[in-house]
C-alpha positions as a printed Julia matrix, in Angstrom:
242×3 Matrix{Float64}:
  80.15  53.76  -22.05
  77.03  53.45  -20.34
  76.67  49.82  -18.41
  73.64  48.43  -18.25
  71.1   46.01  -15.55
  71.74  42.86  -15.55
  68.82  40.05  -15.52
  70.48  36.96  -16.22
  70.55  34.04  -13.72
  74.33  33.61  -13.96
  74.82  37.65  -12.71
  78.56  37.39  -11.61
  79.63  36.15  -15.27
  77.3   38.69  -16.95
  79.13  41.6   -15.08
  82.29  39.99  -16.43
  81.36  40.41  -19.74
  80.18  43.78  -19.02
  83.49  44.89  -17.39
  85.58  43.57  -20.47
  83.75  45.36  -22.79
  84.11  48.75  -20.62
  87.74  48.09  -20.6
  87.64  47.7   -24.38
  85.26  49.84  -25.36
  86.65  52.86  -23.72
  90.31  51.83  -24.68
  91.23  51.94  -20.99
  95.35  51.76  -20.34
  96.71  49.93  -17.12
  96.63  51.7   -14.79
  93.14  53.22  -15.2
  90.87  53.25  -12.38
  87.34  51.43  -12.78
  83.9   52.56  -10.97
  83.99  51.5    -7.32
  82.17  48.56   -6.19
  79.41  50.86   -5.04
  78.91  52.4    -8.62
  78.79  48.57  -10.58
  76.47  47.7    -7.95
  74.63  50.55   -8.96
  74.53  50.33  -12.82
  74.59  46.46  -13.35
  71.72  46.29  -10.86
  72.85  43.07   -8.75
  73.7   42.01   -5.97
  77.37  43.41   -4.28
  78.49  39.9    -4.13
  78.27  38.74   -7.51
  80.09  42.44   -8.68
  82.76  41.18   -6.05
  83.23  37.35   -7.84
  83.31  39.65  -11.01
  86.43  40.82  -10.05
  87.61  38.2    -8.34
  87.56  36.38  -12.15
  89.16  39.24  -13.68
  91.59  39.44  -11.06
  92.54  35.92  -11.74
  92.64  36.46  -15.31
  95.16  38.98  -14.92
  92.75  41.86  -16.14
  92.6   44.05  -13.05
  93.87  44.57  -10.0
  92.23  45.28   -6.73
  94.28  47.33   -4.54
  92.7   47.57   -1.28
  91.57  51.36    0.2
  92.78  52.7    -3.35
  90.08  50.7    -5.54
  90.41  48.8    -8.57
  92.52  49.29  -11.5
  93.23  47.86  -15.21
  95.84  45.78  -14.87
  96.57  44.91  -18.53
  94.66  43.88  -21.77
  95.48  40.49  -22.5
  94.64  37.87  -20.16
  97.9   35.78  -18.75
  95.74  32.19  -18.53
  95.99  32.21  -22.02
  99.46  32.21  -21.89
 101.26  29.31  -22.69
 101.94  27.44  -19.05
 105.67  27.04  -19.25
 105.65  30.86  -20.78
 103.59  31.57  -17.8
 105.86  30.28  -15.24
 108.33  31.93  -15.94
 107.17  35.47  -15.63
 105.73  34.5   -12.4
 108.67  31.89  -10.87
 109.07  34.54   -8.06
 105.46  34.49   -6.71
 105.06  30.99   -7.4
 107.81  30.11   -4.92
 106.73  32.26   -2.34
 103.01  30.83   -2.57
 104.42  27.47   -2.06
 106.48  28.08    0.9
 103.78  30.15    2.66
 100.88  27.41    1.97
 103.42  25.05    3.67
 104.21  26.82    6.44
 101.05  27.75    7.16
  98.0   25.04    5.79
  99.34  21.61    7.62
  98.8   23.2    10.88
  95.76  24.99   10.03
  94.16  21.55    8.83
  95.38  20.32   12.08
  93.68  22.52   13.9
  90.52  22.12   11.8
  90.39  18.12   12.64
  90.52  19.17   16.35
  87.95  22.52   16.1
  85.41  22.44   12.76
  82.19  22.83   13.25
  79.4   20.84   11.3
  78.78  23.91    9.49
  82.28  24.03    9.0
  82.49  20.88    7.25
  79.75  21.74    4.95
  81.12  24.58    3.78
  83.86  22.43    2.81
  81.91  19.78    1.03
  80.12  22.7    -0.76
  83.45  24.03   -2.36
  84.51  20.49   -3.08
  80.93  20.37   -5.34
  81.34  23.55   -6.71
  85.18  22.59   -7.98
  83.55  19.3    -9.57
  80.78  20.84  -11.41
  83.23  23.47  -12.47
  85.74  20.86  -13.28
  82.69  18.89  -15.9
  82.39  22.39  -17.51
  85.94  22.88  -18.13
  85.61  26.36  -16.52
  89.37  27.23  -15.24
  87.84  29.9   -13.43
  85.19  28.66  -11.61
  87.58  25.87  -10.63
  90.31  28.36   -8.85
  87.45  30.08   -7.14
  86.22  26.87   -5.57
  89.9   25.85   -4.79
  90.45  29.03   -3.0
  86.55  28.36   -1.18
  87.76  25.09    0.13
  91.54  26.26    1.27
  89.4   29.26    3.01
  87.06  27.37    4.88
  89.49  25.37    6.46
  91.57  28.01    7.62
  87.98  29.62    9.01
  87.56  26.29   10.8
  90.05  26.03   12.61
  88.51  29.42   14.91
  91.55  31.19   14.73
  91.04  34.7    13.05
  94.41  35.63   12.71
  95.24  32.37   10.65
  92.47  33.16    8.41
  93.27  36.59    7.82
  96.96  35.6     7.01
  95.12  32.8     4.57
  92.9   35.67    2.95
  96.14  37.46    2.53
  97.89  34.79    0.53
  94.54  34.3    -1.64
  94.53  37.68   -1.91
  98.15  38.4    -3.14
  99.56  35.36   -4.12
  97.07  33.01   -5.81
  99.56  32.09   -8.52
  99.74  28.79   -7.12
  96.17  27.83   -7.89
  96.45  29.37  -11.7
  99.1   27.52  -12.19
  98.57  24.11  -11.27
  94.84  23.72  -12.31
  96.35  24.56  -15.96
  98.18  20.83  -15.54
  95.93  18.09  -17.43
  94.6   15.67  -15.06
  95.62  18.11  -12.11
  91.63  19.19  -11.22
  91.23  15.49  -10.77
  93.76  14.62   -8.66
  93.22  17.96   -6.34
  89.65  16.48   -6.32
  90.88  12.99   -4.86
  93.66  15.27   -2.16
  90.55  17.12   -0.63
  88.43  14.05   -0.47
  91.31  12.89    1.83
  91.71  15.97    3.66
  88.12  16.52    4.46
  87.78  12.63    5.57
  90.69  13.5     8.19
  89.15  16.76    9.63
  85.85  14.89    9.8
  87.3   12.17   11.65
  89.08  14.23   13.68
  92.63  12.62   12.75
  95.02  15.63   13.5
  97.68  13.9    12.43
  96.62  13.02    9.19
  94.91  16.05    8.44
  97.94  17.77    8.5
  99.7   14.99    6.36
  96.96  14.94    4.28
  97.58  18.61    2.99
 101.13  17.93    3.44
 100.58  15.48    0.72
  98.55  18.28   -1.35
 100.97  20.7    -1.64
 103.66  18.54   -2.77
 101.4   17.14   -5.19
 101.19  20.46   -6.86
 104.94  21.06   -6.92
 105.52  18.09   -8.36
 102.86  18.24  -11.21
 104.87  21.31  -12.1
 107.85  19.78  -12.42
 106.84  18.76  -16.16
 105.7   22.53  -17.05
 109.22  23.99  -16.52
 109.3   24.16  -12.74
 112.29  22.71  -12.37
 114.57  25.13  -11.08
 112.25  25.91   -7.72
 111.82  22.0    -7.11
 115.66  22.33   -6.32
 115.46  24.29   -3.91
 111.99  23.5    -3.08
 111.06  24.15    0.97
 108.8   21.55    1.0
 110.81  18.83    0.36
């Protein structure tokens, strides 16, 4: 199969659509390798940015997965956010858990750091994601919402000028975004995680250390618990962050 340019203004969800159908169309079996980034870029005729948010969706959609130095690969043909939640929990308890505890070891301090070092570009950045999530949020797009989750997490770890906490942040958005596909599943969830960075983003822009750190403190717990009612139960017991 044969993909072709793409002219629409919404490119990165047009080379979605695109991939799927390759996938389909040529009855590819996990495992299979797809064209590298350079070749999409290539054949759908856009930008190598939107081909990357492509598969960043499909990624999260449990479609492919990207395998850095090796390329990308089918990962299976039916996509696990359909899944019923509590179905979905339980096939990924494991990673869940270990998202958890890593966000809390690492995110308090990093927003910490971010009241004492972000930039005002910084702090745009983080407004931006917090926009993006809402309009996402009004179109009910799951998708759109995680990516903008994972935007605003990301900018504060760049914020806070350390490079070695943002690459250990990449890594966990990376490898272990379970966390985020989970809880933004929860009804009413988007809009309390909308309300959490409000307060975070008032504390690094105020420069309140101490209550930036709470502040995401708070945010993290908030997620655990909202899982509690989806079958969570079991890691709330033994739960690291509480």
């Amino acid at each position: 199969m044969k993909l072709n340019p793409i002219y629409k203004s919404r490119l990165s969800e047009a080379a979605i659509e695109q991939i799927k159908e390759l996938i389909t169309h040529q009855k590819l079996e996990p495992g299979s390798k797809l064209p590298s980034e350079r070749e999409l870029v290539s054949q759908l005729k856009i930008s190598r940015a939107s081909v990357r948010e492509a598969l960043r969706a499909l990624e999260i959609m449990g479609l492919i997965e990207v395998k850095p130095g090796k390329g990308t690969f089918v990962k299976g043909t039916t996509i696990d956010l359909m899944l019923p939640l509590p179905d979905w929990i339980s096939l990924h308890r494991e990673n869940l858990e270990n998202h958890f505890e890593a966000r809390m070891v690492l995110e308090p301090s990093a927003a910490e750091l971010a009241a004492l070092r972000a930039t005002a570009s910084d702090m745009i950045r983080m407004k931006e994601a917090m926009a993006e999530f809402d309009r996402n949020r009004l179109e009910n797009n799951l998708i759109g919402m995680i990516n903008a989750d994972i935007k605003f997490h990301g900018s504060i770890s760049a914020a806070t000028g350390n490079k070695t906490i943002k690459l250990l942040m990449d890594t966990i958005t990376r490898f272990l975004f379970e966390g985020w596909k989970a809880t933004l599943r929860l009804h009413g969830r988007p809009e309390k995680t909308i309300v959490d960075h409000g307060d975070i983003l008032k504390a690094i822009t105020n420069r309140n250390q101490s209550e930036a750190r709470a502040a995401m403190e708070r945010h993290l717990r908030n997620a655990v618990e909202n899982l509690r009612h989806a079958g969570f139960n079991k890691f709330l017991q033994r739960d690291p962050v509480s």
